[in-house]
N, C-alpha and C positions, 0 to 999 in steps of 0.2 A: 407391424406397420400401422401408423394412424392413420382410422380411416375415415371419412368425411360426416360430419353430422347433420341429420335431417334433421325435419321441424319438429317430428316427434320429440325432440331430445329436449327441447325448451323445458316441458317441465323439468326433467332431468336436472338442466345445468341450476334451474332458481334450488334446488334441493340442495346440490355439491355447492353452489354458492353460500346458503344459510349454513350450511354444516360446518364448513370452510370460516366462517365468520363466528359463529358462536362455540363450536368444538364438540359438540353433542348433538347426536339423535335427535333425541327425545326433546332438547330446545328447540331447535328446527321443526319436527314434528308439529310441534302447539303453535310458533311462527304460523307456519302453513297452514292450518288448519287438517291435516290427517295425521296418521296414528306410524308409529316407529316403523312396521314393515314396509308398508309404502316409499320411506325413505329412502331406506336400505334396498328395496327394489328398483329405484329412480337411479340410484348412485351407483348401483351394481350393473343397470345398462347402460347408462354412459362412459363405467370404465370399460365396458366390453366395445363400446364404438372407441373410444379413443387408443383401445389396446393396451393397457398399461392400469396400473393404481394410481390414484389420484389422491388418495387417504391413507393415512396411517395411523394403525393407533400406538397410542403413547398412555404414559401414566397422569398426562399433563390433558388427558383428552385425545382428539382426532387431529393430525396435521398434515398439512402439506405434503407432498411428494415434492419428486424436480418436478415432476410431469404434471401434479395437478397445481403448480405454481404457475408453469407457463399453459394449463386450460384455464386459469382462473382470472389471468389478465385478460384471456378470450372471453369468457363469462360476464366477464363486467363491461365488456365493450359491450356486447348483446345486451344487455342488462341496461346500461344507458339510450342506447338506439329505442328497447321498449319503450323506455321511460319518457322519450323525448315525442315517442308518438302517441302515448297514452297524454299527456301534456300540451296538445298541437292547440288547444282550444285555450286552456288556460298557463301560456307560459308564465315560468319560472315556479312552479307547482313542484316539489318535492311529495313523493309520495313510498312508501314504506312503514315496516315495522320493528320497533326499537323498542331494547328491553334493557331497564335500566336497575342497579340494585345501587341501596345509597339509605343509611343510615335514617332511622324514623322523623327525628327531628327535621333534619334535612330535607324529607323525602316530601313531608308534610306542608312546609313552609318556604320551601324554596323551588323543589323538581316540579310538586305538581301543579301550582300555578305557571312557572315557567311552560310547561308542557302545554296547559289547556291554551296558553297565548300561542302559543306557536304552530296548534292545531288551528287555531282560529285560522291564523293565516295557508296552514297547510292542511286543509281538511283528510287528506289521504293517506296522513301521516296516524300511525296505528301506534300506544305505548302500551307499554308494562313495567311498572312501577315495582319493585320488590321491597319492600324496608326490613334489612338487615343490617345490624353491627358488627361489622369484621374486617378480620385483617385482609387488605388484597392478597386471590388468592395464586397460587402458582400453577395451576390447574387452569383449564378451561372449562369455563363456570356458567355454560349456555349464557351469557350476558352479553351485550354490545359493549355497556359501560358502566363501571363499577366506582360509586363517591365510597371514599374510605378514611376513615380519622387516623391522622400520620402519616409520613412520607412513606410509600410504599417501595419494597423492594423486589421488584419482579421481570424477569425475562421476558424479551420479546413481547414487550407491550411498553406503551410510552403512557409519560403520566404527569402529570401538570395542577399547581398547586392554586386550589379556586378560592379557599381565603382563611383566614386567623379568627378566631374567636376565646371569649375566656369562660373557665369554670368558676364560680365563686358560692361560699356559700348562704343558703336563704334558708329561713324559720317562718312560720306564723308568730303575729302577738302574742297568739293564746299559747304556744306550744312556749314561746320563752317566759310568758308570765308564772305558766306553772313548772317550767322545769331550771328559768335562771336565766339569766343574759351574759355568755360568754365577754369579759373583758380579756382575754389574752387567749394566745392558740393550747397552749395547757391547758387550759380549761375544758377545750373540746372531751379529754377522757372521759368526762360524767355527761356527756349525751351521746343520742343516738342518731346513726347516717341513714339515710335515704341514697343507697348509689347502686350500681351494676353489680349483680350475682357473681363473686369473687371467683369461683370454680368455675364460673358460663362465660367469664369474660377474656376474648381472646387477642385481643387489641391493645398492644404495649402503651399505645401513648394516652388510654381510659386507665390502664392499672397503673399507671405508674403518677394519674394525679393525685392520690393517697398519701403518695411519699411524704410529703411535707406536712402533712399532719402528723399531731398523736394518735393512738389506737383509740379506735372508737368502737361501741357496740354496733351492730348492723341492726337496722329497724326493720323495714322493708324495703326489701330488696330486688330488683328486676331488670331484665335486658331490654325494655321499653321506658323511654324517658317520657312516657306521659303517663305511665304506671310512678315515675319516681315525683315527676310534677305533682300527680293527685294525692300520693304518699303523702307530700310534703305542705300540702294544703288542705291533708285532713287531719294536721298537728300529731304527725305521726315520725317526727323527729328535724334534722336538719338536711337538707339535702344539697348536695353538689351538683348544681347548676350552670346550662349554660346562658349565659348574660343576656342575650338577645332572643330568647323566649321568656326571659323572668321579668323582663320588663311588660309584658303585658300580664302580667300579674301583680297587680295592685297591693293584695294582700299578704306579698312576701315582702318579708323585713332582710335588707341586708347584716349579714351576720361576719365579721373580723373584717371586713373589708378591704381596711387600712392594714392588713396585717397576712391576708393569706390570697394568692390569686395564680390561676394556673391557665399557661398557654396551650389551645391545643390550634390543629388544623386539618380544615377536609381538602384531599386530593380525588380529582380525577385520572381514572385508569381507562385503557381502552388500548384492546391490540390492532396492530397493525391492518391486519386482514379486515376487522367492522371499520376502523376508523377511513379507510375508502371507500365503504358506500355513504352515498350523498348524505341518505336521510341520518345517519349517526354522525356525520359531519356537522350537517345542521344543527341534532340534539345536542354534541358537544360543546358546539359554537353557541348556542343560546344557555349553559348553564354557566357557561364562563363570562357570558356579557352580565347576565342575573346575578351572580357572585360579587363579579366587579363592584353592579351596581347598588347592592344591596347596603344594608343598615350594620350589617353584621359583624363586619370587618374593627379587628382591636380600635377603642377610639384613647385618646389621650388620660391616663388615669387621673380621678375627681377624687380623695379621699374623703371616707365619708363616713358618720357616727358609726360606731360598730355595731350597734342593733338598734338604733332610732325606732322608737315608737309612734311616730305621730305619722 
C-alpha cells in the first residue's frame, strides 16, 4: 500500500528525479553534489515510503518502473511548485543543472558561448559541457543532452537535426610549396592527411568522409579537431576540414575545392524524461535558435582555384 510522503522525502524525490533523467548514479551523484551512497540511500527510502520500485536496472542504464513513471509526474509537479517559489522575487528565472556532451568543435564555438548567454539571463542555471565525438549512444549516458555528427538512431529518446555543414580539404603554402599542389583528386596518393584515428573513430558519418578520396598516408592523426587544425598549420600535411572554422584561418589554402566536398551534420538528442524539465528545455531551445542562427549552415557553392596562393 502507498503510503504518504513527508517532507523529509524532498531530498529523496530531487535524487529519483536526477537518476530518472540522466540514467546513472554516479551522474546524479556529481549533479547533486554528494557521493553515489547517498543516492542510493535517498532512492531506497522513497521506494520504501512509496512501497514499490521506482527503478530498474537495464543494460541501457536505470529506468522507469509503472510505479516510478506515475511518482515521477508527482516529482516534477513538486519540483515545479519549488521552482516557482524559489523564483517569487525574480520571475520567469529557470534555474537547474544541465549536462551536455557535443562534439569539440561544436562544444567550443557554438554550446559554450550559447551557454554563457543564457546563464547571463538565467544566473541559476548550472552546465557541464563534455566534448566528445560519438555516435549517440543507446545506453543511458548520465547526459541531459547529447550533439552528435549524423542522423542518430536510438530508442526512447527524440532527436532533432540543428544544422549542415561541410568537410573540405586545406594545406599550408609552405606545406604545398615543398610537397606540390594537388591538381586532381589522384593526386592526393602522394600526400599526407591530417584526420580522426582510423581505429578511435566510431562515428559513420566522420569515417565514411574518406570514401571519396584515394588512399592516402596518415600524418597526424587525432580525435580532437584542434589537434588536426594545428597539425595542419604546422605543415604537417593536408587536412580534412570543417568550412566554418577554416575560415578563420587565414593561413590555410584551399586544396581540390572545385573537385572534392563532403556533407555532414550535427543532431541533437535528448530523452524524454530530461527533455521535461524546464532547464534542459531551455538548454535545447537556445541551441537550436544558435544553430539556426548561426554562420555555419551549407551556404551556396563558390568554385574556387584549387590551391590558390596569394
Amino acid at each position: 500500500m502507498q503510503r504518504p510522503i513527508d517532507y523529509h522525502h524532498l531530498e529523496s524525490l530531487i535524487a529519483f528525479l536526477t537518476v530518472a533523467r540522466l540514467g546513472r548514479y554516479t551522474a546524479a551523484a556529481n549533479v547533486l553534489g554528494v557521493n553515489h551512497s547517498t543516492i542510493s540511500r535517498r532512492i531506497a527510502s522513497l521506494q520504501q515510503a512509496m512501497g514499490g520500485r521506482l527503478l530498474a536496472r537495464s543494460a541501457q542504464g536505470w529506468e522507469l518502473t509503472e510505479l516510478g513513471r506515475r511518482a515521477m509526474a508527482s516529482a516534477e509537479a513538486i519540483e515545479r511548485a519549488v521552482a516557482t517559489i524559489g523564483a517569487a522575487d525574480e520571475p520567469g528565472q529557470v534555474a537547474g543543472h544541465v549536462r551536455v556532451a557535443a562534439p569539440d568543435a561544436f562544444s567550443a564555438h557554438l554550446a559554450a558561448p550559447t551557454l554563457a548567454k543564457l546563464q547571463e539571463s538565467h544566473p541559476q542555471l548550472v552546465f557541464d559541457l563534455v566534448s566528445e565525438t560519438t555516435r549517440a549512444r543507446q545506453g543511458r549516458t548520465g547526459m541531459d543532452l547529447e550533439i552528435v555528427i549524423g542522423q542518430p538512431q536510438v530508442r526512447r529518446a527524440v532527436s532533432h537535426l540543428l544544422l549542415k555543414y561541410e568537410l573540405r580539404l586545406y594545406a599550408t603554402k609552405r606545406y604545398l610549396d615543398l610537397h606540390g599542389t594537388p591538381g586532381k583528386l589522384e593526386d592526393l596518393r602522394d600526400h599526407a592527411l591530417n584526420y580522426y584515428i582510423d581505429t578511435a573513430l566510431t562515428v559513420d558519418k566522420l569515417d565514411d568522409a574518406t570514401s571519396g578520396l584515394p588512399a592516402m598516408r596518415r600524418a597526424i592523426s587525432s580525435n580532437s579537431i584542434a589537434v588536426q587544425y594545428s597539425a595542419t598549420m604546422g605543415h604537417g600535411g593536408i587536412g580534412l576540414l570543417p568550412t566554418f572554422l577554416s575560415r578563420h584561418y587565414e593561413a590555410l589554402v584551399p586544396v581540390l575545392h572545385d573537385q572534392f566536398t563532403y556533407e555532414s551534420e550535427y543532431w541533437l538528442v535528448g530523452r524524454e524524461e530530461a527533455l521535461r524539465n524546464p532547464a534542459v528545455q531551455l538548454t535545447a531551445t537556445a541551441l537550436h535558435e544558435a544553430a539556426e542562427g548561426s554562420q555555419w549552415h551549407l551556404a551556396p557553392f563558390t568554385p574556387a582555384p584549387s590551391a590558390a596562393h596569394s
